[in-house]
N, CA, C and O atoms as a Tinker XYZ file with bonds, in Angstrom:
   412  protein
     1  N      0.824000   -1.192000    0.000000    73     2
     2  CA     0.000000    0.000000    0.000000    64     1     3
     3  C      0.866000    1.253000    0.000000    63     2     4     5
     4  O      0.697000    2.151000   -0.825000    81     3
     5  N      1.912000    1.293000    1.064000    73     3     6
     6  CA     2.681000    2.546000    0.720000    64     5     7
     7  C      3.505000    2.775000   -0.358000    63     6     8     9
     8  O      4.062000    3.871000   -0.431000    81     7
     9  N      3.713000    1.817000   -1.338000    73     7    10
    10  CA     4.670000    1.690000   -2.488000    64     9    11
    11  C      3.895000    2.482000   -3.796000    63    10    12    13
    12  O      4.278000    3.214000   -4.708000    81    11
    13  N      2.826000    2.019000   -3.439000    73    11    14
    14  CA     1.444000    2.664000   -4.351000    64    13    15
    15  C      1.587000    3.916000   -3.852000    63    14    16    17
    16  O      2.481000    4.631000   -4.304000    81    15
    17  N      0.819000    4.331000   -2.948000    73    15    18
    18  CA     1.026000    5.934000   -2.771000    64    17    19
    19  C      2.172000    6.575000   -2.891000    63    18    20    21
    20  O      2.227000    7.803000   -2.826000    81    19
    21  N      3.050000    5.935000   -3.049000    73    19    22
    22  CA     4.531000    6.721000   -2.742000    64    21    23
    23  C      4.251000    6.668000   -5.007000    63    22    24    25
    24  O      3.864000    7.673000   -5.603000    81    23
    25  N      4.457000    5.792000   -5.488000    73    23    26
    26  CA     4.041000    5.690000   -6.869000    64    25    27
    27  C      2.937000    7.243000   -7.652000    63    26    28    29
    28  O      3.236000    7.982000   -8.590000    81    27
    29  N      1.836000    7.235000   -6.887000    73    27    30
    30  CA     0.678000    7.854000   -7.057000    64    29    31
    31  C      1.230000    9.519000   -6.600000    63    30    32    33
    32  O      0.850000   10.576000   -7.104000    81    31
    33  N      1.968000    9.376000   -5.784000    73    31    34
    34  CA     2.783000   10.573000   -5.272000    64    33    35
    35  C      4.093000   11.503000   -6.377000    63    34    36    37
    36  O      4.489000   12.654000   -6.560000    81    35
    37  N      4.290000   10.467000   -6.748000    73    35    38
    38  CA     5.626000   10.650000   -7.693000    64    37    39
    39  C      4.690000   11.003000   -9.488000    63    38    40    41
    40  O      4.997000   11.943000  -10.221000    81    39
    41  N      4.058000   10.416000   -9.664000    73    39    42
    42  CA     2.677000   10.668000  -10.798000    64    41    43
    43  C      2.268000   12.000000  -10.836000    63    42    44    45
    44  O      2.250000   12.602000  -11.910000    81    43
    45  N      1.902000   12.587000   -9.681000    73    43    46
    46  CA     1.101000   13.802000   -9.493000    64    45    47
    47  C      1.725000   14.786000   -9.625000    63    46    48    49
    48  O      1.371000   15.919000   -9.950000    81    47
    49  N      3.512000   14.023000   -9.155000    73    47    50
    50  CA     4.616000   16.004000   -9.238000    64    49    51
    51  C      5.159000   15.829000  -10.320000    63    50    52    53
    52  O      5.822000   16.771000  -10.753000    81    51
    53  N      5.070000   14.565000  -11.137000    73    51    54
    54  CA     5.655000   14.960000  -12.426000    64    53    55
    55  C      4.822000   15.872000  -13.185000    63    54    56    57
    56  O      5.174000   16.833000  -13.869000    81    55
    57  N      3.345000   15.294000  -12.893000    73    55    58
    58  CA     1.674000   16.199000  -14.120000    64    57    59
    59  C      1.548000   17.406000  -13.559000    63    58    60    61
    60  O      0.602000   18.069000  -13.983000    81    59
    61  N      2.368000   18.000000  -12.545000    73    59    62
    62  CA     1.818000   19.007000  -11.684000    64    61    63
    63  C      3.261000   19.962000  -12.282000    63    62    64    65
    64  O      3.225000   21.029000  -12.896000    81    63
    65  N      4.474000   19.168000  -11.865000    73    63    66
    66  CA     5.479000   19.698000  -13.090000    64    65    67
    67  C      5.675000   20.254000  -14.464000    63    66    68    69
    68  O      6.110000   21.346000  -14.828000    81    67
    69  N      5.167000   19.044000  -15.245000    73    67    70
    70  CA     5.112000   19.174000  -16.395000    64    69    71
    71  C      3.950000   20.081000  -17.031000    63    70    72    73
    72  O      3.888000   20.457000  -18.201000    81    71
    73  N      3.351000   20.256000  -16.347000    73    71    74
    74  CA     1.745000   21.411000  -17.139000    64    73    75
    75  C      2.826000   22.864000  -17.166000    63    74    76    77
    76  O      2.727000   23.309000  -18.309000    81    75
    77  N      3.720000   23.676000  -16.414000    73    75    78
    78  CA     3.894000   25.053000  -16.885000    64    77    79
    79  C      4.875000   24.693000  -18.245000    63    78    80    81
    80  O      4.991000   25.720000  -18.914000    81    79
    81  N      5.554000   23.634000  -18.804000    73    79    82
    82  CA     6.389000   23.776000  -19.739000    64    81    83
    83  C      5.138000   23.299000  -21.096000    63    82    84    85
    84  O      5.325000   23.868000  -22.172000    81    83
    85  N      4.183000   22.506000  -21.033000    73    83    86
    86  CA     3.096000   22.492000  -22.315000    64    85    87
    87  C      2.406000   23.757000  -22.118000    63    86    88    89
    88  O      1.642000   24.105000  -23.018000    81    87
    89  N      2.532000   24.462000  -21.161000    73    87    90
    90  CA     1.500000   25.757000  -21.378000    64    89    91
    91  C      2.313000   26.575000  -21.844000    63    90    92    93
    92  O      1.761000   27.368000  -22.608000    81    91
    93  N      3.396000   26.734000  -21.718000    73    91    94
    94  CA     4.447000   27.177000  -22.660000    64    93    95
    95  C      4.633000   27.260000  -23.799000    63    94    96    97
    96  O      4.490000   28.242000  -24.527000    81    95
    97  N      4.993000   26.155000  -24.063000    73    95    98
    98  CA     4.732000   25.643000  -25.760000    64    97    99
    99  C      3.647000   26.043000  -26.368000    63    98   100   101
   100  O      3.650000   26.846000  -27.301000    81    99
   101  N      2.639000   25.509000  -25.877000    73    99   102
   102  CA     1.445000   26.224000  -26.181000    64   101   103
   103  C      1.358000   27.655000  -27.012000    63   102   104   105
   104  O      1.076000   27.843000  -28.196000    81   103
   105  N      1.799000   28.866000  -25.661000    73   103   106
   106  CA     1.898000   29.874000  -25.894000    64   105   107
   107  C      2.703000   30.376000  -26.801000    63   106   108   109
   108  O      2.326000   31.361000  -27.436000    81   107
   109  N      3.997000   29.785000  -27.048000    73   107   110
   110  CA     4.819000   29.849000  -28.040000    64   109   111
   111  C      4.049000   29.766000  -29.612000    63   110   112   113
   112  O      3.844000   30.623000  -30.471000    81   111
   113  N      3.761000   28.397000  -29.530000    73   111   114
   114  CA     3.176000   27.875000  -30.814000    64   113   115
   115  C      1.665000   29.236000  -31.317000    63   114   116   117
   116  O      1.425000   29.501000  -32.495000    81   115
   117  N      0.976000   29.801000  -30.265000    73   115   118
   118  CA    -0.011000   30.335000  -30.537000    64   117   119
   119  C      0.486000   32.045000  -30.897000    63   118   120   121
   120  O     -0.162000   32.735000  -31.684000    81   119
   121  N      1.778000   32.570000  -30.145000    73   119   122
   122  CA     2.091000   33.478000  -30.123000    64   121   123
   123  C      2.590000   33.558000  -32.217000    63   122   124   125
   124  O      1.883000   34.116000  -33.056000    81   123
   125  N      3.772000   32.920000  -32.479000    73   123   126
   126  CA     3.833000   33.007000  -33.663000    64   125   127
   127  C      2.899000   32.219000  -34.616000    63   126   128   129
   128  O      3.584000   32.030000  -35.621000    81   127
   129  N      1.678000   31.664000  -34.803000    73   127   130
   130  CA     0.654000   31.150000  -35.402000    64   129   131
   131  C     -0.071000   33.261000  -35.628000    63   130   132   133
   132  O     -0.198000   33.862000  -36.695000    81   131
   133  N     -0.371000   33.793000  -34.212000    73   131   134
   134  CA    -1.501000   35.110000  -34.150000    64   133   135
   135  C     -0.020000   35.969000  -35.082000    63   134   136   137
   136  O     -0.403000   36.636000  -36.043000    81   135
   137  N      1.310000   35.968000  -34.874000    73   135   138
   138  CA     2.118000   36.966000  -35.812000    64   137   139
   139  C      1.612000   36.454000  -37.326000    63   138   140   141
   140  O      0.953000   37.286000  -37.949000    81   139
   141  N      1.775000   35.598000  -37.759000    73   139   142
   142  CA     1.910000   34.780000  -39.205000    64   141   143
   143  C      0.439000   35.255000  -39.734000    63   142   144   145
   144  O      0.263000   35.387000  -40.945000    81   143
   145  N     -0.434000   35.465000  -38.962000    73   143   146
   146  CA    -1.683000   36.082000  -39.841000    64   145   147
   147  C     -1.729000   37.243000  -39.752000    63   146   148   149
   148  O     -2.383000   37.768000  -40.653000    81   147
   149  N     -1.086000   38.247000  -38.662000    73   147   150
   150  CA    -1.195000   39.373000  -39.039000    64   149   151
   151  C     -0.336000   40.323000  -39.398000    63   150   152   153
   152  O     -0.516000   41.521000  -39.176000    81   151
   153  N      0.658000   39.832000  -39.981000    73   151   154
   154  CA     2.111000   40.018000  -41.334000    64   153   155
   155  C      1.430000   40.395000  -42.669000    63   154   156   157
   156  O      0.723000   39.724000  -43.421000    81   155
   157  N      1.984000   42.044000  -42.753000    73   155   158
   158  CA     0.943000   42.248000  -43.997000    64   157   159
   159  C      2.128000   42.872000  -44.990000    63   158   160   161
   160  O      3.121000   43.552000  -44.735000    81   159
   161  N      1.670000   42.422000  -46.045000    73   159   162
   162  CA     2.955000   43.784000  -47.474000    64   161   163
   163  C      2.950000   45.017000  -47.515000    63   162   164   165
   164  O      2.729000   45.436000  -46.379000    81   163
   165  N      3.040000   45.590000  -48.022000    73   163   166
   166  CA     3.176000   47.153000  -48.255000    64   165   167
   167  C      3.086000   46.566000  -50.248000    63   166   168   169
   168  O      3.955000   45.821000  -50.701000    81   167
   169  N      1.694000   47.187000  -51.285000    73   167   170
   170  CA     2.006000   46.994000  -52.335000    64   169   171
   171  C      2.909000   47.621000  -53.091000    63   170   172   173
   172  O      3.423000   47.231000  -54.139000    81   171
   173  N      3.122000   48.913000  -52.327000    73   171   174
   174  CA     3.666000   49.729000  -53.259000    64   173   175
   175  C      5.016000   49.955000  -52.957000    63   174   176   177
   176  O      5.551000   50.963000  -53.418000    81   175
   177  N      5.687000   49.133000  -52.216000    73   175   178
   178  CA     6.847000   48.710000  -52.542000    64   177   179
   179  C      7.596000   47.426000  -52.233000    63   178   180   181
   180  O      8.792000   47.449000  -51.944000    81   179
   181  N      6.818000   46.197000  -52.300000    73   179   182
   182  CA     7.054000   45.065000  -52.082000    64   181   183
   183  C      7.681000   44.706000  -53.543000    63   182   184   185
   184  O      7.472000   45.460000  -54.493000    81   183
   185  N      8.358000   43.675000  -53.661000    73   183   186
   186  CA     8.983000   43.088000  -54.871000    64   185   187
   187  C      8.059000   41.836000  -55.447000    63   186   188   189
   188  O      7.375000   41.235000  -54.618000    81   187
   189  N      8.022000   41.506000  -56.548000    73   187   190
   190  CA     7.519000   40.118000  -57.142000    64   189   191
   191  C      7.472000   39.519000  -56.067000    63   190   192   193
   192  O      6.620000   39.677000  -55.193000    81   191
   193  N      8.583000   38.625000  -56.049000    73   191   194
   194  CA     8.711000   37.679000  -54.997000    64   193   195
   195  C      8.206000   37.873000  -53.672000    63   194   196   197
   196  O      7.676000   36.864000  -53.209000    81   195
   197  N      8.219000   39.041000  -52.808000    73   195   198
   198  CA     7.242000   38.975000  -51.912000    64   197   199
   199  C      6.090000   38.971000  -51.846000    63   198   200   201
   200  O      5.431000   38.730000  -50.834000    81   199
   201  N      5.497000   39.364000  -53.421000    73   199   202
   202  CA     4.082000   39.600000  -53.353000    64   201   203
   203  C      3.840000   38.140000  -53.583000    63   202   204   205
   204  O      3.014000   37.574000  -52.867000    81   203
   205  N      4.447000   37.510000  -54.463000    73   203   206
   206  CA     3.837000   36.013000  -54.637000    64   205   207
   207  C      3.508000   35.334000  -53.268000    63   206   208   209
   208  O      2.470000   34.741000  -52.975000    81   207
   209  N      4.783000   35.580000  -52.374000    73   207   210
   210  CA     5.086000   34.777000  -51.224000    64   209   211
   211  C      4.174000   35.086000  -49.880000    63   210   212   213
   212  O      3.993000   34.332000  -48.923000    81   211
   213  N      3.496000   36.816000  -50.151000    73   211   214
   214  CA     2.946000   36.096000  -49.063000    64   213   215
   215  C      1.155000   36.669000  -49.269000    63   214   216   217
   216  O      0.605000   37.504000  -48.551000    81   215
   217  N      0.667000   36.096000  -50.186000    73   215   218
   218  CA    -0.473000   36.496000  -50.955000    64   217   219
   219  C     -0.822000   35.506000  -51.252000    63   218   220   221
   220  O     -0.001000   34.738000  -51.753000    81   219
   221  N     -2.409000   35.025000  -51.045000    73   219   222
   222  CA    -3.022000   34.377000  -51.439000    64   221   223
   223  C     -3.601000   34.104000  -52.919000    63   222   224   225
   224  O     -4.357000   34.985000  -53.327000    81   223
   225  N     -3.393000   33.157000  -53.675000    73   223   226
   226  CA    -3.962000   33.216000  -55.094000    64   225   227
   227  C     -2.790000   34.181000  -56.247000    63   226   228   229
   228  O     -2.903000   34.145000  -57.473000    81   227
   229  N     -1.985000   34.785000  -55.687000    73   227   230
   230  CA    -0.970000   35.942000  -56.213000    64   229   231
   231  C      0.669000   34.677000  -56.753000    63   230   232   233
   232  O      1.437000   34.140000  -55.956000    81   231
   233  N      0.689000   34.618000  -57.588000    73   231   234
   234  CA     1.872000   33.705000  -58.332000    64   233   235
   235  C      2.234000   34.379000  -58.794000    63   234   236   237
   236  O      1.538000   35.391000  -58.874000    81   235
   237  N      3.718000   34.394000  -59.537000    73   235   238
   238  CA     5.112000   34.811000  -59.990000    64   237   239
   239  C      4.215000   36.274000  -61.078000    63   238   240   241
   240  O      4.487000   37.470000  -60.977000    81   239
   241  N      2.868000   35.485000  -62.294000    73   239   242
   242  CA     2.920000   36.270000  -62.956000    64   241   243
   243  C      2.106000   37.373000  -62.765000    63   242   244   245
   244  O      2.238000   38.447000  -63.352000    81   243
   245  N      1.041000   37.030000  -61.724000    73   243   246
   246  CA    -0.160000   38.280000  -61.339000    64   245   247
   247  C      0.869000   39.341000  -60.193000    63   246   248   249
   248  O      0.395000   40.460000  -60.000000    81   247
   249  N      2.219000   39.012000  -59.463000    73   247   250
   250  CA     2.889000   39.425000  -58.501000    64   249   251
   251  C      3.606000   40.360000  -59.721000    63   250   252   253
   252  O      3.555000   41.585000  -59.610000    81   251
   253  N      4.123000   39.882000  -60.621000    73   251   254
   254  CA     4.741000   40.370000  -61.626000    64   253   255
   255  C      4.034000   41.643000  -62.439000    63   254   256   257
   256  O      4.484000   42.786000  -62.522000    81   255
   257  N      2.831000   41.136000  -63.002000    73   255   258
   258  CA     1.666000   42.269000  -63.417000    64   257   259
   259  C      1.387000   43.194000  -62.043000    63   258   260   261
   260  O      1.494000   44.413000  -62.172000    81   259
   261  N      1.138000   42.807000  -61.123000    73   259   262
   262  CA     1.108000   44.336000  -60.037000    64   261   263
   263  C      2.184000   45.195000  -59.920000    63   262   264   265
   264  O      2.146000   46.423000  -59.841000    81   263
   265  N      3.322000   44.331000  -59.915000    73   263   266
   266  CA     4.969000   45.280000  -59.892000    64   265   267
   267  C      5.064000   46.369000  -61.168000    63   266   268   269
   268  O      5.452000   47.536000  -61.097000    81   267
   269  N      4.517000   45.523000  -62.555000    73   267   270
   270  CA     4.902000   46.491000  -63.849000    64   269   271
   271  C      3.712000   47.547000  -63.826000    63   270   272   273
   272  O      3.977000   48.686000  -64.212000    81   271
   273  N      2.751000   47.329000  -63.511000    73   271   274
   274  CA     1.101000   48.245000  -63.276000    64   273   275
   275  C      1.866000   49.186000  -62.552000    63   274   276   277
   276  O      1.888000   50.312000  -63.050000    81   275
   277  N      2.684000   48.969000  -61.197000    73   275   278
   278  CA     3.006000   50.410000  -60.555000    64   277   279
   279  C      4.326000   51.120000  -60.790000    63   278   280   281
   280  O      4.724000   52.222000  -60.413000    81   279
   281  N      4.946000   50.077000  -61.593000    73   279   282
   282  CA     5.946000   51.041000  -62.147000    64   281   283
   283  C      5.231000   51.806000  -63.232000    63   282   284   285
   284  O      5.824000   52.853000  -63.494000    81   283
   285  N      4.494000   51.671000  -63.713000    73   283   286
   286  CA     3.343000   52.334000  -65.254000    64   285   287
   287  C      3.025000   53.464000  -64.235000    63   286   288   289
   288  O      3.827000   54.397000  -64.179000    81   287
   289  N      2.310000   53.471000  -63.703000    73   287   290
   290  CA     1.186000   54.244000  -63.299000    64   289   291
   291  C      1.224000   54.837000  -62.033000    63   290   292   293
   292  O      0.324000   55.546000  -61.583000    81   291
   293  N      2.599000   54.457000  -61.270000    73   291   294
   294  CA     3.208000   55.030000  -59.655000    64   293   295
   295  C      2.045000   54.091000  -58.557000    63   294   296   297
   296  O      1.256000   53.163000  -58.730000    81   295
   297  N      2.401000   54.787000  -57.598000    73   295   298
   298  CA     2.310000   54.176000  -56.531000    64   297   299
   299  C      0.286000   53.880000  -56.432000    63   298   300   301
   300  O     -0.544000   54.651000  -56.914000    81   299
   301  N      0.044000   52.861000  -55.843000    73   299   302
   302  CA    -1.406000   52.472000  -55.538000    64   301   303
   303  C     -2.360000   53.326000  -54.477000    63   302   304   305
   304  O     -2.298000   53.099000  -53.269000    81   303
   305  N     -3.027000   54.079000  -54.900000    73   303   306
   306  CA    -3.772000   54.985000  -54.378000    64   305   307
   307  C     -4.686000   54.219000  -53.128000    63   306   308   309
   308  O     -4.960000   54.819000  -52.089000    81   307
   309  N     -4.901000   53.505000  -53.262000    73   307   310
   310  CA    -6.014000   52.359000  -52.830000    64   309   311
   311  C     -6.131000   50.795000  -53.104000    63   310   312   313
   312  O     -6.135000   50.379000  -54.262000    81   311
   313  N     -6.220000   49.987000  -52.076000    73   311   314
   314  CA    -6.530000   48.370000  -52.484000    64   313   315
   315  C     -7.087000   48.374000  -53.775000    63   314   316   317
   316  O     -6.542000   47.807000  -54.722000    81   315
   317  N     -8.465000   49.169000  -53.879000    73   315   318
   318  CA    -9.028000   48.600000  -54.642000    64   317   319
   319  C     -9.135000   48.753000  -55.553000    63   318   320   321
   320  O    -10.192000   48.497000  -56.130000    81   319
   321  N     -7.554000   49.507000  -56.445000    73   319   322
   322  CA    -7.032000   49.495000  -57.182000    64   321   323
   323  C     -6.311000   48.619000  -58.069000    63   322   324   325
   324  O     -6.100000   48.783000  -59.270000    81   323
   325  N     -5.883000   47.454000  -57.156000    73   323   326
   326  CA    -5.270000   46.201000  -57.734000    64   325   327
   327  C     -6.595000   45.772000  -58.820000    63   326   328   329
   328  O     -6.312000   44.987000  -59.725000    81   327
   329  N     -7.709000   46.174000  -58.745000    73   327   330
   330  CA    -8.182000   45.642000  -59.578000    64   329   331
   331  C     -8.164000   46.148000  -61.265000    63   330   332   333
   332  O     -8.745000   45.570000  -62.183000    81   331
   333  N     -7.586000   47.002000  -61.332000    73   331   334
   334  CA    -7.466000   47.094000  -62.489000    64   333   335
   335  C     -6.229000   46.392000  -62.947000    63   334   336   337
   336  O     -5.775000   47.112000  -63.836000    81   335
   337  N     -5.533000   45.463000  -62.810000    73   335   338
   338  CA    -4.231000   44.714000  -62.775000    64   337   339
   339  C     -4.732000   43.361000  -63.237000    63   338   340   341
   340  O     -5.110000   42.537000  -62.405000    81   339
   341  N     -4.749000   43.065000  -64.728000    73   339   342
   342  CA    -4.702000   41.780000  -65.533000    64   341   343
   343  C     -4.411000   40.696000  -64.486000    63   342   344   345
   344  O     -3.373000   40.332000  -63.933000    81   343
   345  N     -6.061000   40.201000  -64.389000    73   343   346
   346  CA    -6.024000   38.473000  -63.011000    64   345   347
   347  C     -6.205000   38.834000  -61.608000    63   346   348   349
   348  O     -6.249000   38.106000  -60.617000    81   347
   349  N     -6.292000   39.978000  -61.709000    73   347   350
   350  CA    -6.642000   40.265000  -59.897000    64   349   351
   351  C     -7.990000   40.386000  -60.125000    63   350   352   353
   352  O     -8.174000   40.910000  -61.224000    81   351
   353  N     -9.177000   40.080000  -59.458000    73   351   354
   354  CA   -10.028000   40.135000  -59.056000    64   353   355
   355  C    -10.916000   40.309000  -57.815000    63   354   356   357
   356  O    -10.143000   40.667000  -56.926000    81   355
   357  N    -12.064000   40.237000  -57.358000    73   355   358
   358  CA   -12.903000   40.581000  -56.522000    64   357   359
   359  C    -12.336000   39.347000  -55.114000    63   358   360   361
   360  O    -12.373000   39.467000  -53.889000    81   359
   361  N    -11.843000   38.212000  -56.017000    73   359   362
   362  CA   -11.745000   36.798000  -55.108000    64   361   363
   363  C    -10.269000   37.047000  -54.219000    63   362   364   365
   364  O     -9.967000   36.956000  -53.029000    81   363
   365  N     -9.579000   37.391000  -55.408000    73   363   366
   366  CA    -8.266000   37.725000  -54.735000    64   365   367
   367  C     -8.178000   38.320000  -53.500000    63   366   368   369
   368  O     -7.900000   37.905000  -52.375000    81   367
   369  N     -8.643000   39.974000  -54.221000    73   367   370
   370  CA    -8.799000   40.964000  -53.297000    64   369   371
   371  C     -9.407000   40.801000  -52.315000    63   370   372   373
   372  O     -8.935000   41.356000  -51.323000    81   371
   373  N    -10.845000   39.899000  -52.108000    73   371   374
   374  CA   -11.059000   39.260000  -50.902000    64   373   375
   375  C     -9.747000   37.868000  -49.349000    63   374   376   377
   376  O     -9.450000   37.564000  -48.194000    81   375
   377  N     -9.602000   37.690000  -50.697000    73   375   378
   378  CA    -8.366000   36.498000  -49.691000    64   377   379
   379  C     -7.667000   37.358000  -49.201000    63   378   380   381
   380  O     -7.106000   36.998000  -48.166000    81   379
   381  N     -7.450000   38.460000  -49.559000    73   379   382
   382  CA    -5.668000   39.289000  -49.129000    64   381   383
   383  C     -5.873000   40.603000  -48.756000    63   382   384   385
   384  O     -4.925000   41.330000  -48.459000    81   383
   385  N     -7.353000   41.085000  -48.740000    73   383   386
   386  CA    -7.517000   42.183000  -48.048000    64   385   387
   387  C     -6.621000   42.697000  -46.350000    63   386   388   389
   388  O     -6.158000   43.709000  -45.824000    81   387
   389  N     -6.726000   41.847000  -46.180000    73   387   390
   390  CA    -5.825000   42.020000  -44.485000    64   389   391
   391  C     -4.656000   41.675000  -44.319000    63   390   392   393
   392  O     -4.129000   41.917000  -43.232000    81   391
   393  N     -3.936000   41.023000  -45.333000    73   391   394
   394  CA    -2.495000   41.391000  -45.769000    64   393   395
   395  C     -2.008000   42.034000  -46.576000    63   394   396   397
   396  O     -0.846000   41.726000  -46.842000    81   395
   397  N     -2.645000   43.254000  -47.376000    73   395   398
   398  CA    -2.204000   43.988000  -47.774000    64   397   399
   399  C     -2.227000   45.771000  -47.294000    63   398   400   401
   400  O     -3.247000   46.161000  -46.727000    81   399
   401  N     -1.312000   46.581000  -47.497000    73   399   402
   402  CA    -0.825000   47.824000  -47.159000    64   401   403
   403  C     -0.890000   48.344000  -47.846000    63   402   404   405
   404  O     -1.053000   47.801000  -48.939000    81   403
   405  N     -0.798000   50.168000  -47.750000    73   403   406
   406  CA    -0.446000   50.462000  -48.856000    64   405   407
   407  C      0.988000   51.505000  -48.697000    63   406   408   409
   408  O      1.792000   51.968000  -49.506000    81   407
   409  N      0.788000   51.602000  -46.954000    73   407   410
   410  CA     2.394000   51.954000  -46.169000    64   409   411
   411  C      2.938000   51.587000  -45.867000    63   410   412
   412  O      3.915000   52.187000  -45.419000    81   411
């Protein structure tokens, strides 16, 4: 009987231990998960490659068509300007509204 409790004893300070280092992790894992969604571009001076990279639906050549659109025509007055940019659309501009800038 006392081998058990002494057992049941040793059980409880490890789970009683071990909970502040998973609440940890936890917090870790949740802390950069809440950064990673709210990481936004700047359009009007991000490069191809960043726009592809961190834009939804946005690949090498629609990232490419926004870069040459604002070298044409200067800097983006407004989001909802990308829409005049060959392949951007209403869908896009919906996915990436909250990662995009325009400072």
């Amino acid at each position: 009987m006392q081998a058990l409790i002494r057992v049941i004893k040793v059980l409880l300070l490890i789970a009683v231990t071990s909970l502040p280092v998973w609440q940890l992790a936890y917090a870790a894992e949740t802390s950069s998960s809440e950064m990673a969604q709210t990481e936004t571009v700047n359009i009007n001076t991000a490069t191809a490659e960043q726009l592809s990279g961190m834009l939804t639906g946005i690949g090498e050549k629609r990232a490419a068509a926004i870069v040459a659109y604002r070298e044409a025509n200067g800097p983006f007055s407004s989001l909802e300007q990308l829409l005049e940019v060959k392949g951007v659309g209403e869908k896009v501009m919906e996915q990436n509204r909250d990662k995009m800038t325009l400072k």
